[in-house]
Backbone bond lengths (Angstrom), bond angles and torsions (degrees), N, CA, C in turn:
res aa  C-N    CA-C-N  psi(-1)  N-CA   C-N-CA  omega(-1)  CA-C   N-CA-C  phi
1 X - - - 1.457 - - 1.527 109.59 -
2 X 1.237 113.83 140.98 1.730 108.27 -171.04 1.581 94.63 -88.58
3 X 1.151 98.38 153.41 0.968 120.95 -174.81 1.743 136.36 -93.04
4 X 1.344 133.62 108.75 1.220 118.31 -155.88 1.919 129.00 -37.51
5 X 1.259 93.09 -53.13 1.639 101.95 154.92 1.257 136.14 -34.12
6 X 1.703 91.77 -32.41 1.975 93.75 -173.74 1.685 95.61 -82.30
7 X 1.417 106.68 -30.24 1.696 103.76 -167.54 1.502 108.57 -86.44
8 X 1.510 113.15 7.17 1.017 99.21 168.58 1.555 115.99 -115.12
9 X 1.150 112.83 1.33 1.680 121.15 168.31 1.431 103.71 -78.85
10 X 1.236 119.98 -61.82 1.590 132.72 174.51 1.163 102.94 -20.47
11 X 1.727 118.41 -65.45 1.687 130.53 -169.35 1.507 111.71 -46.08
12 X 1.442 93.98 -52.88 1.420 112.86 -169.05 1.915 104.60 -81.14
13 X 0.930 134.09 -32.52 1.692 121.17 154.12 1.616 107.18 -60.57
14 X 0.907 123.88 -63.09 1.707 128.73 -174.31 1.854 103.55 -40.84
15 X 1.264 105.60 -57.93 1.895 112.85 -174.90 1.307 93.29 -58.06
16 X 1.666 133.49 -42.62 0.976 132.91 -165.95 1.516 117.32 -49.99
17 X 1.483 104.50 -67.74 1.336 129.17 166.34 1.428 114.74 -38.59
18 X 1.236 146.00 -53.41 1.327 170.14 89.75 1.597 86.65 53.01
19 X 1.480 89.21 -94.68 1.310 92.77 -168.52 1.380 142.76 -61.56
20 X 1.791 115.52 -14.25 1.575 113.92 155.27 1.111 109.99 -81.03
21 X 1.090 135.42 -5.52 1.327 138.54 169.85 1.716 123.62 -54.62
22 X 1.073 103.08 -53.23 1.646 106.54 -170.70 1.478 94.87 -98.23
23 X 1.270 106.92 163.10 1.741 135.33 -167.22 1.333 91.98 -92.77
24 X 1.506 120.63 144.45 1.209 136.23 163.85 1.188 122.91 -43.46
25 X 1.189 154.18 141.05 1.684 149.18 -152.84 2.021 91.10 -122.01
26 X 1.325 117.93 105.82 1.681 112.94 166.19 0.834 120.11 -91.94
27 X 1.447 125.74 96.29 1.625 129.85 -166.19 1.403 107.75 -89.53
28 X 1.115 115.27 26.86 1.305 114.09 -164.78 1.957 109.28 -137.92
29 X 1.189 96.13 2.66 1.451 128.64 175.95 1.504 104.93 -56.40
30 X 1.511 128.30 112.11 1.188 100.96 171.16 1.872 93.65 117.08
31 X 0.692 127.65 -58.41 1.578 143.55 -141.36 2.319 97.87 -86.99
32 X 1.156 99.82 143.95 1.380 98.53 -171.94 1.800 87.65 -93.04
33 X 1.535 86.10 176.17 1.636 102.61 -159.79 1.069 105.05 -54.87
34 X 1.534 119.07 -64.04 1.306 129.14 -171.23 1.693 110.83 -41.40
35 X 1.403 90.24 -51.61 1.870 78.48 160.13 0.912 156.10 16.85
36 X 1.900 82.70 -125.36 1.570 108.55 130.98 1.101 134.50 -1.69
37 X 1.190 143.99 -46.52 1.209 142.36 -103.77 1.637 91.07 -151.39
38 X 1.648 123.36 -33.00 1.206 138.68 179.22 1.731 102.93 -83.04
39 X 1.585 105.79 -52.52 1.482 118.13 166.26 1.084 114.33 -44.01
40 X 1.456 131.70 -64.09 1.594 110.23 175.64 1.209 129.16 -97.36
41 X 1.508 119.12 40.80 1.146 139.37 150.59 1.666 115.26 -84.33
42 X 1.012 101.30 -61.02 1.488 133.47 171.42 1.718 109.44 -44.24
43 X 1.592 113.56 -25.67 1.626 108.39 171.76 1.053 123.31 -105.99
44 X 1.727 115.98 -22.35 1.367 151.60 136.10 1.754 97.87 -20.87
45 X 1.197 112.42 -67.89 1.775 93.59 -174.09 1.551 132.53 -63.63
């Protein structure tokens, strides 16, 4: 019977992988300074 532990290492290598995997998403691409500037204020809170 697998074991809860194993399915939870598995998860956690797999998310791992996952995540160097994909390219950073710049949502902010596009956007004038002032923006910007409201935008990462705005994720900041």
């Amino acid at each position: 019977m697998i074991d809860l532990q194993d399915i939870i290492t598995t998860k956690r290598e797999l998310l791992s992988r996952e995540t160097y995997s994909r390219n950073p998403i710049n949502y902010s691409a596009g956007m004038a300074e002032d923006q910007k500037d409201r935008y990462i204020q705005y994720l900041a809170e």
